[in-house]
N, C-alpha and C positions, 0 to 999 in steps of 0.2 A: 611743385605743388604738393600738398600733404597729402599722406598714403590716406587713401578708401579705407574702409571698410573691408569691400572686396580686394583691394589688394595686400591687405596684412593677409586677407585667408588664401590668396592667390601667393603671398611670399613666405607663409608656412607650409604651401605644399612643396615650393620652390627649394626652401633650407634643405631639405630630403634630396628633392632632384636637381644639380645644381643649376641654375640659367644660363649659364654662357659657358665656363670651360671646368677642365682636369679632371674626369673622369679619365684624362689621357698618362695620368700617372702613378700607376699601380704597379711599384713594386712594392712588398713586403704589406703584409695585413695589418699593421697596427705600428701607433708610436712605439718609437724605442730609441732612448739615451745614446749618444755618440762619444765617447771621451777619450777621441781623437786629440782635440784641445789641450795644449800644457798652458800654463798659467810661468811666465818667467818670473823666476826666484826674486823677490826684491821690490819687484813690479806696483804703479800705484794704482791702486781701486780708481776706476771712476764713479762719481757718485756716493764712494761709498757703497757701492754694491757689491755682493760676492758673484753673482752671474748674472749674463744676462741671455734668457734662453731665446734660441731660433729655433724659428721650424720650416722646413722645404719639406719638397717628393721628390722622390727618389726618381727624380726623369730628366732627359735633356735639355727642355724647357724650363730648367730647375738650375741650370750651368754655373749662375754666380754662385749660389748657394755652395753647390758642387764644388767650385775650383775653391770657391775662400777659403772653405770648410780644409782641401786639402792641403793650399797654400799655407794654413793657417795665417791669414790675411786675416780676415774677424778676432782670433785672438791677439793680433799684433797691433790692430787698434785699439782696444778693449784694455790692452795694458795687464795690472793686477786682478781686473772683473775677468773670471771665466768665460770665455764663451760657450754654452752648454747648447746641443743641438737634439730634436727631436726628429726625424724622418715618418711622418705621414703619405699615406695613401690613399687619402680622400679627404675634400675641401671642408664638407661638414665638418667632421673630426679636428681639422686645425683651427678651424669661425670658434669651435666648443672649447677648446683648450685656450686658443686665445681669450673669449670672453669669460673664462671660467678664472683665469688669473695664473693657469698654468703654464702660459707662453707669454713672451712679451711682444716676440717682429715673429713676422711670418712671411716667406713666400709663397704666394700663390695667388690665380688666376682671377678674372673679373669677377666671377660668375660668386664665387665665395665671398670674395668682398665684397660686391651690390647686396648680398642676399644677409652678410652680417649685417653693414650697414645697415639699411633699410628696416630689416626685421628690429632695429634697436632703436629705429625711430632716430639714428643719426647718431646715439648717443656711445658704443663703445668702439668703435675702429674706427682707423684714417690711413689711407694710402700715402707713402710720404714717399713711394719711388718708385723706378720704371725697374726692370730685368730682363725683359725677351721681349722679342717679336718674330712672328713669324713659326713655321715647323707645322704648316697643313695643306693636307692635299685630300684629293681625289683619286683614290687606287682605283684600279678597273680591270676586270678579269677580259683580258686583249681579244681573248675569242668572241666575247660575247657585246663587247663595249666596245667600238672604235671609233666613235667622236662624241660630242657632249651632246645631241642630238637622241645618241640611242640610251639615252639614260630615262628616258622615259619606258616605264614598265619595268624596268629594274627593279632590282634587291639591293637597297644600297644600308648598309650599317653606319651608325652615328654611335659616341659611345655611351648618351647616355639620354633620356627623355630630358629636354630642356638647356644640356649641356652649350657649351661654347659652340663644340661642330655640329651638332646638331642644330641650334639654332643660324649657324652661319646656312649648313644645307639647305634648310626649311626656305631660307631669303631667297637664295640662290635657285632653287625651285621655283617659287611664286615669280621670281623675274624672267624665268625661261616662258612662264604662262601656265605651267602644270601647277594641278590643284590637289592637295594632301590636308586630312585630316593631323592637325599638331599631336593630339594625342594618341592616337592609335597607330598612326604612321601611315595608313591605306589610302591610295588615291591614286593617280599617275603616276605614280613611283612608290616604292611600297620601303618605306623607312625602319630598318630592323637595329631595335637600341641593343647592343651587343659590348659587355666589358672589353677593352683595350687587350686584356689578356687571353679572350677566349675568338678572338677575331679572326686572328690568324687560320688557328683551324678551322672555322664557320667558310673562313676565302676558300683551302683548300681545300675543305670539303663540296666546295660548291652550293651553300646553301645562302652564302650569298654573292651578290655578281660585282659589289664593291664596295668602298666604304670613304667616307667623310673624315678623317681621322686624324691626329695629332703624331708629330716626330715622339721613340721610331718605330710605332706601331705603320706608321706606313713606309717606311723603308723596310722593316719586315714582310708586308706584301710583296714588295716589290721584290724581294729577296724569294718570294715563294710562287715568282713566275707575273705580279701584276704588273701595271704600268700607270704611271701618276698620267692624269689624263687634265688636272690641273691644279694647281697652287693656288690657296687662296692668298696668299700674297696680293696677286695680279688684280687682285678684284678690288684691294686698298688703295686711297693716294699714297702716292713714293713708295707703295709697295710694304705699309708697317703696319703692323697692326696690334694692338696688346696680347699677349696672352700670360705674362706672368709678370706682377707688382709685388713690393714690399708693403708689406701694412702693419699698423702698432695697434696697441691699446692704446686709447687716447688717456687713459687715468696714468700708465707711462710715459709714453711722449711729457704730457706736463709735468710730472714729478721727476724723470732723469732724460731732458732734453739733452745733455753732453751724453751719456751713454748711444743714444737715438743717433745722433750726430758721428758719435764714432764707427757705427754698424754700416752708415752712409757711407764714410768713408770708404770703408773697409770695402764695400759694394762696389762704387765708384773704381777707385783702384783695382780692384777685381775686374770689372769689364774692359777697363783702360786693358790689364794684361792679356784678358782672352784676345782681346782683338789685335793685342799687339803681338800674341805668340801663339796661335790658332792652333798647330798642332798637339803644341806642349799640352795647351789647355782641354783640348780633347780628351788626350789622354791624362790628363789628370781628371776631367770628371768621369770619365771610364773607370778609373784605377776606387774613385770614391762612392760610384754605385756599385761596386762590386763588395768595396767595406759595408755600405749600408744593408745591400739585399745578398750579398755570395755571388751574384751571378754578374760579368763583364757582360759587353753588349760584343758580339765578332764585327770582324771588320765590316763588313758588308752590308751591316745594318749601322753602323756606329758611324761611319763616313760620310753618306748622304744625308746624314739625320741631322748631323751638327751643322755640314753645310748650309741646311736652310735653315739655320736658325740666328736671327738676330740679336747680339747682346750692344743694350742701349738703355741708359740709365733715364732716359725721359718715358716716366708711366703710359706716353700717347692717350693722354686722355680724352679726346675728342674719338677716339676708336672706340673705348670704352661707353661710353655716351651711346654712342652709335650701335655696338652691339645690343644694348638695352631696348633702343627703338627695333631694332630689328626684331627681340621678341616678344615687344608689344606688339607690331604686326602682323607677327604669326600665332595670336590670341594667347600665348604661352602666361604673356602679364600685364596687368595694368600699368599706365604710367607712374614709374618711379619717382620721388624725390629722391634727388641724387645731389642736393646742396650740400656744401660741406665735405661730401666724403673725399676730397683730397690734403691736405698742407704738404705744400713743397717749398718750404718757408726753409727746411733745418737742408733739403738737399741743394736749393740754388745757393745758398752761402757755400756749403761745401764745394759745389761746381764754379764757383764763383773765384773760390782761394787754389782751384787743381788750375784756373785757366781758363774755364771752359763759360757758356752760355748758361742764360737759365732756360729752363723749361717752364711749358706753360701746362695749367688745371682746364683748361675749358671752360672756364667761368664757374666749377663748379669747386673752389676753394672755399676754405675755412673762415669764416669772416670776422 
């Protein structure tokens, strides 16, 4: 249905706070150029373009980005076009870059691309692929939390007001029967929005008793003595759920559909490898967040992180869908129009020629 009124001024406060996810990946403060990427001697342009830039975060839920970037799999489709890479730490920040013309694809989560979308009235992004599912849980401080019963009157951390985990909390809340104010967090459980990176010590400080939180901010807990008390996996059918998509410019997508097509690829092939060499591909997105921010992830936190996490080139777009009514329910938003914001036109050809099925938009394709 077409946005309100009150929902443009509901999805201007929303661009700031994101609605559904990646507040869960902060490493590094700001973009910054990758030129990792060699360009083979001889190689031909696609398109006629000299790059085509991407942009991820620097987190595990970020893996294809991760592993292509290290495989250089993106530049091996791309040919004589550069693959030029940007690393982000906040969803705003990649929606801006993209719609400003400074990015072409982007990785990253629902919450960024409902809120680009939407806010553009439909007109500058489009989801055209799936990347993750899965990587969130429910840390709990074991002294104080031993079953999902005593989570009421807790101190639970979300990472951010309106976020992905915080709105999955907020659901999960209301369907226990406890009643919380969206905005302020106070109610039967008292909801503390707390950065990904200053969480950790908040746990071991004790000032809060758990958190909502995305891989490997909660493998980190867990590392500092908590205990996942649940996955919200379990909570999905088949257990998937979006948390990280490919998305374009749509004025790109139409002017260099073969470049689009080849980043597909490149993705595609990408997940094909993680899943087909899990280790390796760990440590290669280990080995490429530590190029992008300086710092590796230790074992400890890096093992059970990647474990839950799902690499799957179908966007799960009936999740996405779903996350949004989620926080229409928990007053966070109006109901969105969410027509159009998919084409998976350029990746089921692709999926199509690897072998494989197509995937489906939830009826909410590009018509």
């Amino acid at each position: 249905m077409p946005a309100t009124s009150a929902l443009r001024r509901a999805l201007a406060v929303m661009a700031v706070l994101p609605l559904l996810t990646l507040a869960a990946c902060g490493y590094g403060s700001q973009a910054k150029d990758d030129d990792t990427a060699k360009v083979a001697a001889g190689a031909k342009k696609i398109d006629g373009l000299d790059s085509v830039r991407i942009g991820y975060f620097g987190n595990l839920t970020h893996g294809t980005a991760l592993v292509g970037n290290k495989k250089g799999l993106f530049q091996k489709e791309l040919g004589g076009t550069e693959a030029k890479y940007a690393v982000f730490n906040a969803g705003p920040s990649e929606i801006e870059a993209l719609n400003s013309g400074s990015l072409d694809i982007g990785f990253i989560g629902p919450s960024p691309a409902v809120n680009g979308y939407t806010k553009s009235g439909g007109k500058n992004l489009r989801i055209i692929g799936g990347s993750a599912s899965g990587g969130v849980k429910l840390v709990v401080d074991p002294d104080k939390v031993k079953s999902l019963k005593d989570v009421e009157g807790k101190r639970i951390a979300t990472p951010q007001l309106g976020n992905t985990q915080d709105v999955a909390f907020l659901n999960w809340v209301a369907e226990q029967g406890w009643k919380v104010d969206a905005q302020s967090g106070k109610g039967d459980v008292t909801v503390v929005r707390s950065d990904n990176k200053v969480t950790p010590d908040a746990f071991r400080a004790g000032s809060v008793d758990g958190a909502w939180v995305p891989e490997p901010t909660a493998s980190k807990l867990v590392a500092e003595g908590g205990k996942v008390l649940l996955d919200e996996a379990t909570l999905w059918p088949d257990e998937e759920f979006v948390i990280t998509n490919i998305i374009v410019r749509q004025e790109f997508l139409e002017e260099h559909p073969k470049a689009v097509e080849a980043v597909l690829r490149a993705s595609v092939e990408t997940n094909k490898w993680i899943n087909a060499n899990p280790e390796e591909a760990k440590a290669a997105a280990n080995e490429q967040l530590e190029a992008d921010s300086g710092k590796a992830l230790p074992a400890e936190v890096l093992d059970p992180a990647w474990e839950s996490i799902e690499f799957t080139d179908d966007p799960l777009a009936a999740t996405l869908d779903a996350q949004a009514e989620h926080a229409v329910k928990a007053g966070l938003l109006e109901e969105p129009d969410l027509d159009g914001i998919y084409d998976l036109t350029l990746l089921n050809e692709v999926l199509k020629a690897a072998g494989g099925s197509a995937v489906e938009d939830a009826g909410l394709g590009a018509k």
